[in-house]
N, C-alpha and C positions, 0 to 999 in steps of 0.2 A: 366518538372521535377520541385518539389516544393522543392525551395530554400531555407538555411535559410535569414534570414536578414541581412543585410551590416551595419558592424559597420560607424555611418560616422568619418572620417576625425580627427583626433584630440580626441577622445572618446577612451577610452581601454574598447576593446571586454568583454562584462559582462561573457563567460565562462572565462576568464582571473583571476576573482576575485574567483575562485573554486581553492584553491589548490587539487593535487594532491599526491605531492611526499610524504607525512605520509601513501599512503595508501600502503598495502604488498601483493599486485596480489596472487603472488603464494597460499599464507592461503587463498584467499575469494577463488580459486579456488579449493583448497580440500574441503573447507565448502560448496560447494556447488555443488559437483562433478563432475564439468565439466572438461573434461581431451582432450575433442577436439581442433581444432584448437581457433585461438583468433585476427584472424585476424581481419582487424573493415570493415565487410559487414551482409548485411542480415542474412546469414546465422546463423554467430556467435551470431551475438546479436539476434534472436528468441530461438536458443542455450542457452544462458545463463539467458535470462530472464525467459523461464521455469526453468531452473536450481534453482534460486534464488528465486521463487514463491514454488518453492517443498518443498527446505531447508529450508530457514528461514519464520516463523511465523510471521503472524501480531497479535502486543498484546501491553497490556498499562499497563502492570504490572508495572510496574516500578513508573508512576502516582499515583497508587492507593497505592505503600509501601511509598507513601513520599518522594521520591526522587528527583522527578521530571527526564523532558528527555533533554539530551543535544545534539547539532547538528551539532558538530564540528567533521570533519573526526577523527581525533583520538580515540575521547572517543564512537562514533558510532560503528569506527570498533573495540576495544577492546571488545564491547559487542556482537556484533554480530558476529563477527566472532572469535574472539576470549572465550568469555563465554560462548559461546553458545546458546544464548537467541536470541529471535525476537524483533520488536519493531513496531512502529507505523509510519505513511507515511513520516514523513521527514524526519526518522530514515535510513527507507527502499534507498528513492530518493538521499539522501546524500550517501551512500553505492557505489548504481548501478552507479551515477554517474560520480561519482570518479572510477567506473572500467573503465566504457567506453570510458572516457576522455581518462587515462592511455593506453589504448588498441590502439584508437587513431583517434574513432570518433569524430564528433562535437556535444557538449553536451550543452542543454537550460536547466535550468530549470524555469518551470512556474509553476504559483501556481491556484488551479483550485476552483471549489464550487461543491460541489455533488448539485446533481438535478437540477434543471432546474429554473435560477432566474426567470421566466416568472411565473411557476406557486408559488415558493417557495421561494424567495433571503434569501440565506444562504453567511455567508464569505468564502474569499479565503480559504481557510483551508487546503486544498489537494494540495501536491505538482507533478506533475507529468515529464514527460522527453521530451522536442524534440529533437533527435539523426538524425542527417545526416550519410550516410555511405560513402557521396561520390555520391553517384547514387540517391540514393531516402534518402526521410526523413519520418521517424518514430515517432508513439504516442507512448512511454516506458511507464509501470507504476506498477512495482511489489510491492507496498504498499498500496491498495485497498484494499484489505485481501480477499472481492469474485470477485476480477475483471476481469481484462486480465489474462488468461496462455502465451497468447505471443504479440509479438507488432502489433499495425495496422502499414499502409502506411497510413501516415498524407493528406487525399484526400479523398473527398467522395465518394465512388466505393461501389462496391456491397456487402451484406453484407457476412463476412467471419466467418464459423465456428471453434471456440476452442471446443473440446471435444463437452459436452453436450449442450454448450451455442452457440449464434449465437448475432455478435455484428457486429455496423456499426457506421462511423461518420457523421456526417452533420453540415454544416451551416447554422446559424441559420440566421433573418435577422439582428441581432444585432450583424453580425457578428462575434460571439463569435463559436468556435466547440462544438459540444455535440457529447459524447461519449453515444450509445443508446446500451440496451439489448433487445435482444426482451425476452418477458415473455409472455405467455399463447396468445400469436396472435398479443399482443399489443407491440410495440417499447417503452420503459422506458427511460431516458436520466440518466445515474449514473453521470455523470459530464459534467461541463460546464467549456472552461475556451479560454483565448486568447494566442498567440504566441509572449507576451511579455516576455522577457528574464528575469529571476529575479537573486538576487545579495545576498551573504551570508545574507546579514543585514534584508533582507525582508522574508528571511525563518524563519531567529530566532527570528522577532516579530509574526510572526502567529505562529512558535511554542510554544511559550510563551503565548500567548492566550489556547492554545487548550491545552496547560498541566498544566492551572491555573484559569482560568476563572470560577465559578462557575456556568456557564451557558454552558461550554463544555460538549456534551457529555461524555468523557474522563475523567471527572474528580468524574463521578457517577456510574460509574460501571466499573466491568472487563472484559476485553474485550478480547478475543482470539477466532484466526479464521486463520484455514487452508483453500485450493480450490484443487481439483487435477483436472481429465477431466471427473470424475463421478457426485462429489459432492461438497457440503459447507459445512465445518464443522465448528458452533459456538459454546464458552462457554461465556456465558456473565450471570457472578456474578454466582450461582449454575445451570444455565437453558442450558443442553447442547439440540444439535438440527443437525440433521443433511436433508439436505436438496438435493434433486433428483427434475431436473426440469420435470417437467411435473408428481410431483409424492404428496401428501399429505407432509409435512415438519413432523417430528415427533422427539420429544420433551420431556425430564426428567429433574428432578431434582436430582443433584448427592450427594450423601454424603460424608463425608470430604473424608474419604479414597479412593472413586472413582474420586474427584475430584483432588486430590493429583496423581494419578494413571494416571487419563488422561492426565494432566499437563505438565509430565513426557514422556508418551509412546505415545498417539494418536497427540499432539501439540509437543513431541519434545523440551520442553524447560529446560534447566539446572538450576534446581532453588536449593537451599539450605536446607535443613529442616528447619532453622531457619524466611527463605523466605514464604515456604509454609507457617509454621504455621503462621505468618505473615497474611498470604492471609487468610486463614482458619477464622483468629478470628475474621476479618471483615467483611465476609459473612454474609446473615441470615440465621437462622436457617434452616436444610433442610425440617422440616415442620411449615418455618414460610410465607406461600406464597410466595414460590421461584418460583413458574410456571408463574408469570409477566412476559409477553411479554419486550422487549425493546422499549422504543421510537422511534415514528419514524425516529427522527433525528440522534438517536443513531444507527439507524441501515444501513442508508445511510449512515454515514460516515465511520461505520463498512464495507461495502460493501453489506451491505443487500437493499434487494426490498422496495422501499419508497411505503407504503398507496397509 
């Protein structure tokens, strides 16, 4: 059985440094509608992390109005679960985390890299979950925006089917895990990362990067993205897309009041008129060459397929 790590001796346990008690169970669990049990095993937590990949959106609006994002339980759940709105991965991992802690798993968080340093070295940037139930230990990660619909067993075993998609882990010889997708025959790696435990202070400097750096993906486009067990759906900046594995990706550019519309009904997001138009007037034009593809980088750390 893969354990987690023993704090040694004299050291206070890095989930120690996660409060809890600001968060309000009962609201994340109408927002996200789970009404099952909540006990802390397997069961539950594949339960709720579909739940939370359904419900809330991955998106960086909030980035792009100027605001920037903060990653302290309070003001995450106010947003998320209370506003209604989705957010981006440390948004996400700070959330789940704090339920399952609460619920009354053992909860790591580590901080990951999309793709694979061998072929790419990219920063820690992605934060993801290891969850113990007690019995086994789990990869959580519902803020990838196309990643898991539910958790692996942290072990490299065979590979297991979500919906359409089909993913597995492995060790690499750098000892680090790679979370792998298979696409069109080949095995893709969407992240890389170790079983080091991390501590509020080291989320909120790589969140700090990735919602200010001029070099973040995040801080150049808008970014929104649902997963259900058919498809991927992206809106990044006018360019919506929606995506079936094993099928042609197919791809428009939307006009304000479609993109206002989508916003709203297909991503689900509570935004303001004063928000949208916001968003609206720093768009381009919808025929100023919106049909631009994303970068590649932008679209790995989106959850899209890296080149």
């Amino acid at each position: 059985m893969n354990r987690p790590p023993t704090t040694p001796l004299g050291l206070v346990d890095p989930a120690a440094h996660w409060p809890v008690d600001a968060l309000d169970l009962d609201a994340y669990l109408r927002r996200v509608g789970h009404r099952g049990p909540v006990t802390p095993d397997g069961a539950t937590l594949r339960a709720l992390h579909r739940a939370h990949v359904a419900a809330i959106t991955f998106e960086n609006l909030d980035v792009m109005l100027g605001r920037g994002v903060e990653v302290d339980l309070p003001r995450v759940q106010d947003k998320l679960v209370r506003a209604g709105r989705g957010g981006y991965c440390y948004e996400h991992g700070v959330l789940f985390g704090a339920v399952l802690q609460r619920i009354g798993y053992r909860v790591d968080r580590l901080l990951a890299r999309t793709g694979d340093p061998a072929e790419s070295p990219r920063p820690r940037s992605h934060l993801v979950l290891r969850v113990d139930d007690g019995d086994r230990v789990w990869l959580a990660d519902v803020g990838f925006g196309s990643g898991l619909l539910e958790p692996l067993p942290l072990v490299e075993d065979e590979p297991r089917r979500q919906g359409r998609w089909e993913y597995r882990l492995r060790h690499g010889l750098d000892g680090a895990w790679r979370l792998q997708e298979r696409t069109t025959g080949d095995w893709v790696s969407l992240l890389t990362f170790t079983e080091e435990p991390q501590y509020p202070v080291d989320v909120e400097v790589a969140n700090h990067n990735t919602a200010t750096s001029p070099h973040s993906p995040f801080t150049r486009q808008r970014v929104v993205v649902r997963k259900d067990d058919e498809s991927v759906r992206r809106l990044i900046d006018r360019e919506y897309a929606r995506e079936i594995p094993g099928h042609p990706a197919r791809s428009r550019s939307l006009t304000d009041e479609e993109y206002a519309d989508a916003l709203a009904g297909e991503f689900g997001l509570a935004l303001n008129p004063a928000e949208i138009r916001a968003l609206l007037d720093s768009l381009p034009a919808p025929d100023a060459g919106a049909a631009v593809a994303p970068d590649v980088e932008l679209r790995a750390a989106a959850g899209g397929r890296r080149a």
